[in-house]
C-alpha positions in Angstrom: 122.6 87.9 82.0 120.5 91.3 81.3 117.1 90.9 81.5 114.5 93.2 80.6 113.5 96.4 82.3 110.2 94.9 83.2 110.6 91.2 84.2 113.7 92.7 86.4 110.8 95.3 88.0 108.4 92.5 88.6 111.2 90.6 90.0 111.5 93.0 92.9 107.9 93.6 93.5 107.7 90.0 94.0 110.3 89.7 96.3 109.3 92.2 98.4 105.3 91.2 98.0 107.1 87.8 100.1 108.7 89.8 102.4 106.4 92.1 103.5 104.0 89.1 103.9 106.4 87.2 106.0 108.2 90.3 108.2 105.9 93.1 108.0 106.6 96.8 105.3 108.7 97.7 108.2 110.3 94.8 109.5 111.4 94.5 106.1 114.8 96.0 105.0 116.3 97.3 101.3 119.0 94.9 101.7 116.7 91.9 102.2 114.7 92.4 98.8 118.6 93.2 97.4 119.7 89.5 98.6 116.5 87.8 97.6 116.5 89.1 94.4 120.2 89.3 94.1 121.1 92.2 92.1 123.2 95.4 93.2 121.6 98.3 94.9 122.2 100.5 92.0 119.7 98.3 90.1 117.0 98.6 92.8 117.0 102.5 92.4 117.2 102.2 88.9 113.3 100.5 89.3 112.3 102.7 92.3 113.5 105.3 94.6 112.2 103.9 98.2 110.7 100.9 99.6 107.7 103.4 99.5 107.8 103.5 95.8 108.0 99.4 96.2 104.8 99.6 98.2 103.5 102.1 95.9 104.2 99.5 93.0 102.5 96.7 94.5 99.2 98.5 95.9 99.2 99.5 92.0 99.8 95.6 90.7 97.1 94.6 93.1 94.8 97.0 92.2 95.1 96.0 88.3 95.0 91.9 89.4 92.0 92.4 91.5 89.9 94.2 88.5 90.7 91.6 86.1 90.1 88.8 88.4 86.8 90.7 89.4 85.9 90.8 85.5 86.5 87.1 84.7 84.4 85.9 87.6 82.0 88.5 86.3 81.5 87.2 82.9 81.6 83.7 83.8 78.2 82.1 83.0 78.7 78.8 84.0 78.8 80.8 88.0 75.3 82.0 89.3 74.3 85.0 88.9 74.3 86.0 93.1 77.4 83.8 93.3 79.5 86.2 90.6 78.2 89.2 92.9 79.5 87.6 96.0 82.5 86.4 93.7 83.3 90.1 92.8 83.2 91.7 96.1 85.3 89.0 97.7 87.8 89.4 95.0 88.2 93.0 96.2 88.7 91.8 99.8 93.0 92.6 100.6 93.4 90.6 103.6 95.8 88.4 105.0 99.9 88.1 103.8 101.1 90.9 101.9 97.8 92.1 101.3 97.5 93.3 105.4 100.4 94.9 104.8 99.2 96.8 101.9 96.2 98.0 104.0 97.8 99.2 106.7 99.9 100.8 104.8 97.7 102.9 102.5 96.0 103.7 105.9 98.9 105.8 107.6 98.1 108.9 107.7 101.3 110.0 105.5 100.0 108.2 102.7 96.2 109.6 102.8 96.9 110.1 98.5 97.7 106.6 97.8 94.5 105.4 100.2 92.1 108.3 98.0 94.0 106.5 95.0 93.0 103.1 95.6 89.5 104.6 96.8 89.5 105.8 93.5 90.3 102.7 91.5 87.3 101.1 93.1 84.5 103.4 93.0 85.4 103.5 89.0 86.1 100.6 88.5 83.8 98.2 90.1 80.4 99.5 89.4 80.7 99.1 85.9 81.9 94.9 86.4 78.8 94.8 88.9 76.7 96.5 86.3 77.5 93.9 84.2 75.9 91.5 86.2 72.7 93.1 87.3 71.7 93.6 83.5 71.6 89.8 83.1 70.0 89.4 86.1 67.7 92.1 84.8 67.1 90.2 81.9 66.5 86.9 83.6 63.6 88.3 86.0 65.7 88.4 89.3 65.9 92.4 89.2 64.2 95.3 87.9 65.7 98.9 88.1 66.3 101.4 85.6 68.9 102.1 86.7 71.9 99.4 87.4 74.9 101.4 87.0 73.3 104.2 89.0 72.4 102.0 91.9 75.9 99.3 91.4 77.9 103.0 92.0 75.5 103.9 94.9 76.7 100.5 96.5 80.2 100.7 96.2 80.8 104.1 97.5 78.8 103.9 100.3 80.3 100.7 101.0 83.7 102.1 100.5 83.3 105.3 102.7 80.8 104.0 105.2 82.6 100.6 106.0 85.8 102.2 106.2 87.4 102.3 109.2 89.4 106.0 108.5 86.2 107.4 107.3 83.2 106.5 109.6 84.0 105.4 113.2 81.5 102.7 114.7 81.0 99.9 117.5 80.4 96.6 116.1 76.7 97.5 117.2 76.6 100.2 115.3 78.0 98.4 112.2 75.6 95.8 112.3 72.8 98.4 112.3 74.4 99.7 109.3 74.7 96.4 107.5 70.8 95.7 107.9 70.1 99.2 106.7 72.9 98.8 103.3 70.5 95.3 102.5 67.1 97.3 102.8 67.8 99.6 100.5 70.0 97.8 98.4 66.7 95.3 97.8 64.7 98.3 97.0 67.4 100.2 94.3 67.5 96.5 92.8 63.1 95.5 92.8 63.7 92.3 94.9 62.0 90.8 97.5 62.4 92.1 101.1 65.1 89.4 102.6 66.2 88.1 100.1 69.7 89.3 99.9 70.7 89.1 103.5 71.8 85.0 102.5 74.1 87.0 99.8 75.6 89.5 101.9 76.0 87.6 105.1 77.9 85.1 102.8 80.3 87.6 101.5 80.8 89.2 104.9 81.8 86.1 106.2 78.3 85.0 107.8 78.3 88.0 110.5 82.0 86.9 111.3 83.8 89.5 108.7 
């Protein structure tokens, strides 16, 4: 049976989101993703030129999947207020199966682009989810700042450049430093009191563990 252009695409990205999970991006063949999906090789190039255009597919899927699942936990107001904080920036987090894949991936040097492209995708598109979220709290007495967009981009790139691995080089020391610094300030952009956001971030980092 013929099936559309799309369901047939989405077919092989999911196929090959389960291999790469179980057998590694390269530990993972064209042929496999051919057998698992079962179609001819013809059909596979028909949908993408590589398994690099594959990966390329995926990072792009994810990135869409992660905004909209960052959004809805966002505008839930039956979840707390530093809970949907937490709840976005963990909704960002691509680790484990396909998703350490993905990472490593985007971090070979060869494909510096599509790393600046997903860098890019987050730096737009978060603040304005996280800006979201601040105004209410603003509204509710928990903040106070002019300026939430301003300081929601402020956190995101610097917690995007700084906390990347390719970008800024540190010991686990120096890290930890860092982190203390990021919650100082970050309490001061947002009119808290001094403290009071370490239980947030130390949450979302995985208690000091992440």
């Amino acid at each position: 049976m013929r099936k559309e252009a799309e369901e047939r695409k989405n077919e092989i990205l999911d196929a090959a989101d389960e291999l790469f999970a179980q057998r590694g991006f390269d530990g993972t063949s064209t042929n496999e993703i051919l057998e698992k999906v079962g179609i001819a090789r013809g059909t596979l190039y028909y949908h993408f030129k590589s398994k690099e255009d594959i990966m390329d597919a995926l990072i792009e899927r994810y990135s869409v999947n992660l905004l909209e699942t960052a959004q809805e936990i966002a505008t839930d107001k039956t979840i707390a207020i530093n809970e949907r904080i937490i709840g976005v920036v963990m909704a960002l987090n691509l680790s484990g199966g396909s998703s350490k894949e993905i990472m490593e991936h985007i971090h070979k040097p060869q494909n510096a682009l599509m790393h600046q492209k997903i860098q890019k995708v987050i730096i737009n598109g978060v603040p304005p989810i996280l800006t979201g979220i601040i105004r209410e709290g603003i509204e509710q007495g928990l903040f106070s700042t002019p300026f939430p967009y301003e300081c929601m981009e402020m956190v995101v790139v610097y917690m995007n450049t700084v906390f990347d691995d390719d970008m800024v080089e540190m010991t686990n020391e120096e890290q930890a430093s860092r982190m203390q610094a990021f919650v100082f300030n970050v309490e001061r952009l947002l009119g808290v009191e001094s403290g009071s956001l370490m239980p947030v971030v130390m949450q979302m980092f995985g208690n000091g563990n992440g």
